[in-house]
N, C-alpha and C positions, 0 to 999 in steps of 0.2 A: 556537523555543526556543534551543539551544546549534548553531547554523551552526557559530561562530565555534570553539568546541569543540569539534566535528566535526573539521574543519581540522585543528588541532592534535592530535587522537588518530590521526588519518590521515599525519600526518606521519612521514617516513625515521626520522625518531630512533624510535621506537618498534616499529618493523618487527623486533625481535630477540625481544618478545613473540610466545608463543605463537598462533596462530589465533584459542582461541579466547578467551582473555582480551582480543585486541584488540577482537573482537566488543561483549565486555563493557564495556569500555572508550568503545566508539562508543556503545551505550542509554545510558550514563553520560552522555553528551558530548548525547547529545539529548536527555536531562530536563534538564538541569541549565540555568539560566538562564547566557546569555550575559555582560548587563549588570546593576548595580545597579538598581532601583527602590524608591520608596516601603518595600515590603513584600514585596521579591526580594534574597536574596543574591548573588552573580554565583559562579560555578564550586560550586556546591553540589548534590549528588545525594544524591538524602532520597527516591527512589523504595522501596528495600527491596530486600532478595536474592529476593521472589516475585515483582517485576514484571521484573526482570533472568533469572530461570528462565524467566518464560514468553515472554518475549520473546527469549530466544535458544535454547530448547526446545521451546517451545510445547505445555510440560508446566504444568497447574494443580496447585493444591494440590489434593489428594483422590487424585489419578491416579494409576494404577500406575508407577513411576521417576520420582517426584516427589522423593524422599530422594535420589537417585543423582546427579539433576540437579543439586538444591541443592547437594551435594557438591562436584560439578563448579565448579559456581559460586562457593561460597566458597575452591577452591582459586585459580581463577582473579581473583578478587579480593586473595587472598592474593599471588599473582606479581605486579599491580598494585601495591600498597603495597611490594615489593619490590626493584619497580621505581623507584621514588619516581613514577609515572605518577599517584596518589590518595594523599592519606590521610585517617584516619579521622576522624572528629570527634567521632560518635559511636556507641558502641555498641549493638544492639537487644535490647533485654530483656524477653522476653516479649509482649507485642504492640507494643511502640517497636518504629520502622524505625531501621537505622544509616543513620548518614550523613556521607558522603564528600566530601570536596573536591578537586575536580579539579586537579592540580596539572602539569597538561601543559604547559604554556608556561614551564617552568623551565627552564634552562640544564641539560644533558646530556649530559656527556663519558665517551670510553667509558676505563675505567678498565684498566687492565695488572698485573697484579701478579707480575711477573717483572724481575730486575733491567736495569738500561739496557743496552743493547748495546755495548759499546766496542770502538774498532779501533785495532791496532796503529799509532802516529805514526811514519811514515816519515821524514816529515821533507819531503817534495816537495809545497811551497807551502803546507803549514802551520804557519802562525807559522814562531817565531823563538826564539831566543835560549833560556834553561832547557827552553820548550815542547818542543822541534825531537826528535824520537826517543826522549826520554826518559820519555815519561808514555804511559798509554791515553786516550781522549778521546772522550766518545760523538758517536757520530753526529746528523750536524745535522738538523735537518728530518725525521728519522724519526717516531713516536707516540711514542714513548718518551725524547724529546728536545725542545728547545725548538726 
């Protein structure tokens, strides 16, 4: 089914997810069809939040901490879409499944929201002329820099 999804939910960039949402994330990554076909979407998880409970619970419906579990799970689907790791496509409404598209192979930068860092211009071998001591100038090559 999803190898290839696999891959990419096991990938560094996603390691900032919690445990168990990556979990959730991997059953996602192996329903979901790798490639197009005929009568296959490619990156589409249409399994349901009960085949995701019992596969990372191994809680069924009926069960005692059946509620607790799905909890769990749609929390952690929630940090998923969050993350931009999924998103939804469609809702599940009374016995409809939702269903998700895998959206892991997206480009992922990790964002900063603190202003740039800047260092006093000395003057000793950078630039020249207006630049030379008189300005701040952020740091090169840091994350917060080009």
């Amino acid at each position: 089914m999803g190898i290839k999804l696999v891959r990419e939910a096991m990938s560094p960039v996603w390691a900032d997810l919690s445990a168990f949402a990556r979990v959730v994330l991997v059953h996602m990554a192996l329903v979901a069809h790798d490639d197009r076909t005929a009568d296959q979407v490619p990156r589409l998880f249409w399994g349901g939040h009960a085949s995701i409970v019992m596969f990372t619970t191994g809680v069924v419906e009926g069960q005692p901490g059946y509620d607790a579990a799905r909890k769990r799970v749609q929390r952690a689907i929630a940090e998923l879409i969050k993350a931009g790791a999924i998103v939804r496509d469609h809702s599940g409404h009374g016995r409809s499944r939702a269903v998700y598209s895998l959206t892991t192979n997206t480009l992922r930068l990790p964002v900063e929201n603190y202003p740039v860092e800047t260092v006093e211009n000395s003057g000793r071998g950078v630039g020249s002329g207006s630049l030379r001591g008189d300005t701040d100038v952020p740091l090169e090559g840091t994350l917060m820099s080009p």
